[in-house]
C-alpha positions as CSV (number, residue, x, y, z in Angstrom):
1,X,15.9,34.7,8.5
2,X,14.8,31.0,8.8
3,X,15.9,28.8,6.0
4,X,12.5,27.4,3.6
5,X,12.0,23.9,4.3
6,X,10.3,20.9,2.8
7,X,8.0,18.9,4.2
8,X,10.1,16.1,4.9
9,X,12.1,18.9,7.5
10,X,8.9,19.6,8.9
11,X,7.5,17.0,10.1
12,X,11.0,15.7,11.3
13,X,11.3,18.8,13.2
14,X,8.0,18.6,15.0
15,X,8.9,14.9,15.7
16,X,12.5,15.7,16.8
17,X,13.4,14.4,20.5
18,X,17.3,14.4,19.8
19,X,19.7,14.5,17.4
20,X,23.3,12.4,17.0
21,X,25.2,13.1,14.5
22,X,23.1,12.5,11.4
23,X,20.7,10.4,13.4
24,X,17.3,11.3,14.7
25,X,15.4,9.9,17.8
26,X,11.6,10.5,17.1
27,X,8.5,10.4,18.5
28,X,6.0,8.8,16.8
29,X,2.0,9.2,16.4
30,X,0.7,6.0,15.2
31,X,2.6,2.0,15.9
32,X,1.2,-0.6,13.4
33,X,1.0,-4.1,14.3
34,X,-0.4,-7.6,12.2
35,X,-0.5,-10.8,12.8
36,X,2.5,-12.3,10.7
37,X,5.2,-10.1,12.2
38,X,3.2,-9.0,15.9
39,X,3.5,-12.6,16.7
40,X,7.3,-12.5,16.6
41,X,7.2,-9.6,19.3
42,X,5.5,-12.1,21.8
43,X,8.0,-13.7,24.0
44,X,10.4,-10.9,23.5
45,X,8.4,-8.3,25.3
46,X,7.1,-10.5,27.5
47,X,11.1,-11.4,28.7
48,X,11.6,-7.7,28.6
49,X,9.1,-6.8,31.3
50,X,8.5,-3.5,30.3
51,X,5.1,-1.5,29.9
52,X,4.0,0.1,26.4
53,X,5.1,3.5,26.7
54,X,2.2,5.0,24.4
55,X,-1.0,2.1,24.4
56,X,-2.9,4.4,22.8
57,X,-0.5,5.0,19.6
58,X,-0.6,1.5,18.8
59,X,-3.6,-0.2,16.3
60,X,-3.3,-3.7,15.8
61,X,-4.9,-5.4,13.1
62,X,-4.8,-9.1,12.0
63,X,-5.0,-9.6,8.0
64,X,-2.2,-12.4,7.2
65,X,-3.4,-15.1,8.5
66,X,-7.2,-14.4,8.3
67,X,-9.0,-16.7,8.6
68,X,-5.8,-19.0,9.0
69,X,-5.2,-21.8,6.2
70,X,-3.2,-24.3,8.3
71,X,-3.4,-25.4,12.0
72,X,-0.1,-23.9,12.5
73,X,-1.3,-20.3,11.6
74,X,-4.4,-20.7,13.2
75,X,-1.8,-21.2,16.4
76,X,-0.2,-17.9,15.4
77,X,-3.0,-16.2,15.0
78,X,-4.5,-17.4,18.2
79,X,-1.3,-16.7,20.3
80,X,-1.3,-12.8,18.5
81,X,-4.7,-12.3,19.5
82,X,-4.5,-13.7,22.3
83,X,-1.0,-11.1,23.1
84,X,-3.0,-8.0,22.0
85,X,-6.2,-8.6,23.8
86,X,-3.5,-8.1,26.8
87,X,-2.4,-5.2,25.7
88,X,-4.6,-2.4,27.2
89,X,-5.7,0.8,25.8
90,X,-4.0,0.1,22.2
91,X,-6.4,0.3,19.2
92,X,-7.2,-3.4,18.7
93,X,-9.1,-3.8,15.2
94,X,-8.9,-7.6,14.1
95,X,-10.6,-9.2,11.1
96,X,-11.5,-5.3,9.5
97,X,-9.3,-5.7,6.7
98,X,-5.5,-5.3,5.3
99,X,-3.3,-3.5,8.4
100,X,-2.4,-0.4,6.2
101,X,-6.2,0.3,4.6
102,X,-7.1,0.2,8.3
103,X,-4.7,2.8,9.2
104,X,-5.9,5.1,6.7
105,X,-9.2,4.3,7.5
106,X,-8.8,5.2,11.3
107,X,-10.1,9.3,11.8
108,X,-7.2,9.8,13.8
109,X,-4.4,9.4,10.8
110,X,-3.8,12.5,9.5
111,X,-1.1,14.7,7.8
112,X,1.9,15.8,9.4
113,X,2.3,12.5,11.8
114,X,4.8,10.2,11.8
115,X,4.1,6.9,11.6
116,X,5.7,3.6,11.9
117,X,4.4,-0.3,11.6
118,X,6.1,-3.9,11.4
119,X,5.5,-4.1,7.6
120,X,7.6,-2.5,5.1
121,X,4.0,-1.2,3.1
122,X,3.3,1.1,6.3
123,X,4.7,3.8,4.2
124,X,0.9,4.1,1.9
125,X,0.4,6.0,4.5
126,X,2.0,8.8,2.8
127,X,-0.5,9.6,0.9
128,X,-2.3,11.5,3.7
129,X,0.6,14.2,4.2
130,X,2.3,12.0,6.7
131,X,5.3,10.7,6.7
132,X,5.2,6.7,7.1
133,X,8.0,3.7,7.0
134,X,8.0,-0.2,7.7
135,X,10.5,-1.5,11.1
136,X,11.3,-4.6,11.8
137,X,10.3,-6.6,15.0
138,X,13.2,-5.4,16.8
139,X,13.2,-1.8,16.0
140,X,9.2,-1.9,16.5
141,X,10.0,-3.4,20.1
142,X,12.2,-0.9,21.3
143,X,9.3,1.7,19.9
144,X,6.9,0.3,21.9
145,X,8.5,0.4,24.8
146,X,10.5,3.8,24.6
147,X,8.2,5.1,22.4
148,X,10.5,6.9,19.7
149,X,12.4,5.5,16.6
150,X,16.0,5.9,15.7
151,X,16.7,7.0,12.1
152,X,19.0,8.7,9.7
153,X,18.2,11.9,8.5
154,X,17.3,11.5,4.8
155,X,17.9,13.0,1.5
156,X,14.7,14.5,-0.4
157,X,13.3,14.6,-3.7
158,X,11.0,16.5,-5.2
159,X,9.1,14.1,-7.5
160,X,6.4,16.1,-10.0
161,X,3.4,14.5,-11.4
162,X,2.4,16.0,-14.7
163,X,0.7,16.0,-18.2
164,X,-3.2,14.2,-18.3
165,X,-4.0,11.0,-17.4
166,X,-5.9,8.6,-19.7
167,X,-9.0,6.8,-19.1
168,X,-7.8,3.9,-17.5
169,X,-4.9,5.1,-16.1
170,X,-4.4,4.8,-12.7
171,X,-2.0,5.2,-9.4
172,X,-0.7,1.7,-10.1
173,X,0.6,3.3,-13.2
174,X,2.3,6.2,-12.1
175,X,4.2,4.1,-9.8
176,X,5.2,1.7,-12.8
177,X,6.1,4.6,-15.0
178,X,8.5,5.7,-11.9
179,X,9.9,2.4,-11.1
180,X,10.9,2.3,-15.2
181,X,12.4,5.3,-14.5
182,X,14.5,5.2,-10.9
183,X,13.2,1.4,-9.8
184,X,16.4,-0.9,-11.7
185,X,19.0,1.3,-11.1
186,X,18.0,2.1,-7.9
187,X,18.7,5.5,-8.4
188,X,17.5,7.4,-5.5
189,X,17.6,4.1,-2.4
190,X,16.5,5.5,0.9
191,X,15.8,8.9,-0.4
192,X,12.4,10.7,1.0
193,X,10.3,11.4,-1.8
194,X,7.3,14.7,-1.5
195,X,5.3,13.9,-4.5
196,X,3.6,17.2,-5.9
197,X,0.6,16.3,-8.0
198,X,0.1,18.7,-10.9
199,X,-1.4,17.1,-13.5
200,X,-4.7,18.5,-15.1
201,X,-6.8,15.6,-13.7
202,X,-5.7,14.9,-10.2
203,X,-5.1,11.1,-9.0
204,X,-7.9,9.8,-6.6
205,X,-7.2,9.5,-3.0
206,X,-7.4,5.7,-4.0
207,X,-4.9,5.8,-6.5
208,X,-2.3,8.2,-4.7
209,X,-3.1,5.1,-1.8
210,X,-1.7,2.6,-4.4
211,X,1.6,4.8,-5.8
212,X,2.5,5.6,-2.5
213,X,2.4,2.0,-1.1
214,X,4.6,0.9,-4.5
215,X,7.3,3.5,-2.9
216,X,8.7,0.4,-0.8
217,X,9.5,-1.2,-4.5
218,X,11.0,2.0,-5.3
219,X,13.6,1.9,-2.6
220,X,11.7,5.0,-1.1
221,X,12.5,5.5,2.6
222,X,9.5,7.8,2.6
223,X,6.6,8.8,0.4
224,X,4.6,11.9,1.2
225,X,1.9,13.5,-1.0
226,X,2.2,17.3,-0.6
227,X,-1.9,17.4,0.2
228,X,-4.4,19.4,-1.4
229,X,-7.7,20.2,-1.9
230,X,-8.2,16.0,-2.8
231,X,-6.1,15.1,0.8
232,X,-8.6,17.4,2.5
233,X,-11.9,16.2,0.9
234,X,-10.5,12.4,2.5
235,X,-9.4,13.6,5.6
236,X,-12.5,15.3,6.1
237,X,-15.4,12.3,5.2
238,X,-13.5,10.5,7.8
239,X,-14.0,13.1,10.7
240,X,-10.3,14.1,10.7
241,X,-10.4,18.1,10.6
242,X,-6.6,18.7,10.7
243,X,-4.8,21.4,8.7
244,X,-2.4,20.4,5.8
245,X,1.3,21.3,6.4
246,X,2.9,22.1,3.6
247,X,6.5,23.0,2.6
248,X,7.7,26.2,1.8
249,X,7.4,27.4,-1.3
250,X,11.1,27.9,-2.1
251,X,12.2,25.0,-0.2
252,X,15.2,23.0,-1.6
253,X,15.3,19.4,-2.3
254,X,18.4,17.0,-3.0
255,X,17.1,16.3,-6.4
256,X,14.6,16.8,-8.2
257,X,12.3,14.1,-10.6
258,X,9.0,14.8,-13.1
259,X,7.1,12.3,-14.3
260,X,4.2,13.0,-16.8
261,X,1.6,10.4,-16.9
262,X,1.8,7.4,-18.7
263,X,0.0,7.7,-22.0
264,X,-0.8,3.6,-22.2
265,X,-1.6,1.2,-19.1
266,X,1.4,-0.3,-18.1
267,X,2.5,-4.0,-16.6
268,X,5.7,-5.0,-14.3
269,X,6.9,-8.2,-15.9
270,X,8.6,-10.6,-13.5
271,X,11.0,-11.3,-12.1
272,X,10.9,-7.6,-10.5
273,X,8.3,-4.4,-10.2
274,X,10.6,-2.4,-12.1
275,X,10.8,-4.3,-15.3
276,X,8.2,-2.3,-17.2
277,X,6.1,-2.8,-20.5
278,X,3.3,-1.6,-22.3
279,X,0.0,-3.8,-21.5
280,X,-0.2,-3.8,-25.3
281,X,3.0,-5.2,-25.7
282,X,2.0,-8.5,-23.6
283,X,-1.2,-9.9,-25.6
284,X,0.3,-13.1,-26.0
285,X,0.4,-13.9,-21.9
286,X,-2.1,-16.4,-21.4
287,X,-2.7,-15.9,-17.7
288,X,-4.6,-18.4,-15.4
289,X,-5.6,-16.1,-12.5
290,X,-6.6,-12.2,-12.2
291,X,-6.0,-10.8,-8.8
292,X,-7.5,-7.9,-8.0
293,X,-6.7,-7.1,-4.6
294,X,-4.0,-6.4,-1.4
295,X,-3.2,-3.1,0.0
296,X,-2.1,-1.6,-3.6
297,X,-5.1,-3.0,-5.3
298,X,-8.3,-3.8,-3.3
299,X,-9.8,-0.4,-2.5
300,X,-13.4,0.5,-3.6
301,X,-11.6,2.1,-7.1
302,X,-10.0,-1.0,-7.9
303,X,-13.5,-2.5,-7.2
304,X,-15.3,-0.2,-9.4
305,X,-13.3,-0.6,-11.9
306,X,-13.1,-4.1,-12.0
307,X,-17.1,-4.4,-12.2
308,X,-17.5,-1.8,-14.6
309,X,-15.3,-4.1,-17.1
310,X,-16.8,-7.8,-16.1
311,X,-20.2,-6.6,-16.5
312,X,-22.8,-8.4,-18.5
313,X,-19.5,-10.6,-19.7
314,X,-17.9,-13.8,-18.4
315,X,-14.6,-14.3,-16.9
316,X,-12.6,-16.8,-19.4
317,X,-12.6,-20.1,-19.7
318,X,-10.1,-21.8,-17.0
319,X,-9.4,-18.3,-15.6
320,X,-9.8,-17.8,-11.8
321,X,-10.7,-14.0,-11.1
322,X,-10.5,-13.5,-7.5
323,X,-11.3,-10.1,-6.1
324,X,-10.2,-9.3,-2.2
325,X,-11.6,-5.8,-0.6
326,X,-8.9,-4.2,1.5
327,X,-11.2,-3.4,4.2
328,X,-14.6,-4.3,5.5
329,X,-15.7,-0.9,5.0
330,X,-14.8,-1.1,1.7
331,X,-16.4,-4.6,1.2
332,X,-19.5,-3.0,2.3
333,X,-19.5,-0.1,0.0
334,X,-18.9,-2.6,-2.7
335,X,-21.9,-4.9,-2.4
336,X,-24.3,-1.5,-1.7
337,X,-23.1,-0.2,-5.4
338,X,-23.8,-3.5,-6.8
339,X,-20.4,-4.0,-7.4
340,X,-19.6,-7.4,-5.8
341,X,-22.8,-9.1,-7.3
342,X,-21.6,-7.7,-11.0
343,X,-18.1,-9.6,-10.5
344,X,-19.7,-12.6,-9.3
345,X,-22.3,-13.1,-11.8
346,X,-19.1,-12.8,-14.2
347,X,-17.9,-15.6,-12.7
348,X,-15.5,-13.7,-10.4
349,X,-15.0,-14.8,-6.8
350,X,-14.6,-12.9,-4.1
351,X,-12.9,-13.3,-0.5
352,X,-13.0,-11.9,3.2
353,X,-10.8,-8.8,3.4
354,X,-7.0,-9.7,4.0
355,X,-3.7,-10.0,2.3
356,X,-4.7,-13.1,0.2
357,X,-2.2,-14.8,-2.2
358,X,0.1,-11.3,-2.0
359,X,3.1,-12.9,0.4
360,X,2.1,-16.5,-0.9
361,X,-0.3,-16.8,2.1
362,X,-3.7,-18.0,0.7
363,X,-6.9,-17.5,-1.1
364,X,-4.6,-17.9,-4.6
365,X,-1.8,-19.0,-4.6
366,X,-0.7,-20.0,-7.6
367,X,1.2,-23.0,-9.0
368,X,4.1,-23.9,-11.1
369,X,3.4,-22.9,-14.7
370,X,0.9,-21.0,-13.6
371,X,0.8,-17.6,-14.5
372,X,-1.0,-14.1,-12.7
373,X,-1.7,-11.1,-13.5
374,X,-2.3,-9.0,-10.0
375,X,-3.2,-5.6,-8.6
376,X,-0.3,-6.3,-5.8
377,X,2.8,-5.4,-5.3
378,X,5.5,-7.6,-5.6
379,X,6.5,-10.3,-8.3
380,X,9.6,-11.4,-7.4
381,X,10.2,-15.4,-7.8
382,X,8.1,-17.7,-5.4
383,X,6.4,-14.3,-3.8
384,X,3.0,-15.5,-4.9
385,X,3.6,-19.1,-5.6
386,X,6.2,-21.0,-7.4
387,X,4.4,-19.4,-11.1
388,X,5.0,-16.0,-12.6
389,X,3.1,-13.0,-11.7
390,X,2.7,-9.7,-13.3
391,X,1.5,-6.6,-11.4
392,X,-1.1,-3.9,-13.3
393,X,-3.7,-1.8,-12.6
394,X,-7.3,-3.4,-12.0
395,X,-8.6,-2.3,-15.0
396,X,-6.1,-4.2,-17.0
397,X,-6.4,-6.7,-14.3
398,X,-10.3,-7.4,-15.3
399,X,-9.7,-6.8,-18.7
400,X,-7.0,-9.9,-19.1
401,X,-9.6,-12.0,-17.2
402,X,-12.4,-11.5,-19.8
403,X,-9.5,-12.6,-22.6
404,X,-7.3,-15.4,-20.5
405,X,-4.5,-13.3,-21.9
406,X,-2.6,-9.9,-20.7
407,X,-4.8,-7.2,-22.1
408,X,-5.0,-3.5,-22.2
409,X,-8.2,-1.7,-21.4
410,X,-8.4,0.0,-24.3
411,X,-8.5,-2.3,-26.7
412,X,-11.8,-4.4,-25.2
């Protein structure tokens, strides 16, 4: 009788070119490549003088350096550019938005693939039924040209969404409420997560997006919503028609985790994602930017969101909001609804699709003293700028720019 498995051990197992040990070669479906890390592959494959094995696995996107602040990006930008235009038959998609939003966005990601990228967030991907990690340049090199990834085979858990979410509460959230839970003592490092969503009112696709790309701040190694009707609905509006895999029913995980959602909007407090507080807590945070954007934060919920709050009102005094789509597609959506003309009558701005101030790039950067409250990922010191940034959800996000302080939802 064959052993129940998860979904982890499926997709591994459909993957599985050799095993050594307790480490797996595997093929992969989908390579990801940006700007800010692609560029580093440049003179290293060219010295190697090999071919890609699989051109047509590969989408490169540029979203770091776009467009390019300094001279010396725009040379990085132009030399990556200039590397995948030579690349033929890959999936070349420049200047359409964030790498990972891309990914998702491409018909051709679907669930049971594996996929691997040159950014540790490649794991959002998850949140399709797939299961998705971050290499580095090296390990993303030998991928290209082989076309498999070495890897150990991980330990699962069986994380459980439960209870009824609140009004304003969102994927951001959830993954707050989890890194309070696992994120400081790093409970559960490298460990591949199958997140079972059974609360009464299901996440959106756009906030499962968002908790599964906080899964690198988790530790996670991997981050896989179990799909459902909600997976398919997604999969199926972008012309993907494939069938969800699914574990077994009595398949057996390493451990097991429940989280029921969070009753109040939370906020990570720096100098980490996993130092966790009530929004309500942090009303005396005067804040000099609201960031609602990256590939955590800038998707066309976030957007909504952030319009339905600034509405009719005015962004604070000496408060910069600045609002960054993921994607163009998204951006597009956004101005049809009305919603980017509703945050910029507020007083909001908003910038070409791309990782903005996130990794310290651009487009808000903050300064010393300053302080942010943003819909990205990381606030760890100097990530954004040498101020302090706190991460939330968009509504709390827009909510704090109407005040100048940290402000929950609820209470406008």
């Amino acid at each position: 009788m064959e052993m129940a498995r998860t979904l982890i051990d499926k997709i591994l197992q459909a993957h599985l070119v050799r095993r050594e040990d307790d480490h797996l070669l595997i093929s992969y479906d989908h390579l990801l490549l940006h700007d800010a890390t692609g560029a580093l592959l440049i003179k290293p494959f060219a010295e190697l003088g090999r071919p890609l094995a699989h051109p047509e696995r590969i989408l490169a996107a540029a979203d770091h350096f776009v467009p390019p602040a300094t001279a010396e990006r725009a040379a990085i930008l132009q030399n990556y550019l200039d590397f995948t235009a030579g690349l033929k038959g890959i999936r070349r998609k420049p200047f359409e938005g964030i790498c990972h939003q891309i990914l998702v966005e491409d018909p051709g990601v679907g669930p049971g693939q594996f996929i691997i990228g040159a950014d540790s967030h490649t794991i959002m991907a998850g949140a399709l039924g797939s299961m998705a990690c971050g290499l580095g340049s090296t390990d993303i090199l030998f991928s290209m040209v082989t076309g498999y990834t070495w890897l150990p085979s991980p330990p699962t858990c069986r994380l459980e969404l439960t209870g009824t979410p609140a009004a304003h509460i969102r994927g951001k959230d959830v993954a707050l409420a989890i890194l309070a839970k696992i994120g400081g003592s790093r409970a559960l490092p490298d460990y591949a997560f199958e997140c079972f969503d059974l609360s009464s009112g299901p996440l959106s696709m756009d906030s499962r997006l968002s908790l599964c790309c906080m899964a690198q701040e988790m530790g996670a190694a991997f981050f896989v919503m179990v799909p459902d009707q909600r997976t398919m609905a997604f999969l199926q509006a972008k012309g993907n028609d494939a069938d969800a895999l699914l574990p077994d029913e009595d398949a057996v995980y390493d451990e097991t985790l429940t989280i029921p959602m969070p009753d109040h909007s939370l906020v990570s407090v720096p100098p980490a994602p996993w130092h966790v507080q009530e929004a309500k807590e942090l009303g005396t945070v005067m804040i000099n930017q609201a960031f609602v954007g990256s590939c955590t934060g800038g998707r066309l919920e976030d957007i909504a969101d952030t319009a339905a709050i600034v509405r009719h009102n005015r962004v604070a005094d000496n408060v910069r909001l600045v609002v960054i789509p993921a994607s163009r597609a998204i951006y597009l959506q956004a101005l049809r609804a009305g919603y980017i003309e509703d945050i910029i009558r507020a007083g909001g701005i908003v910038e070409a699709p791309s990782c903005g101030p996130c990794g310290g790039i651009d487009k808000g950067i903050i300064g010393a003293g300053q302080t942010m409250i943003a819909t990205s990922n990381r606030n760890f010191p100097g990530r954004t700028g040498p101020g302090d940034t706190y991460l939330a959800s968009a509504p709390v996000v827009a909510a704090s720019a109407l005040t100048g302080v940290i402000t929950d939802p609820e209470n406008l």
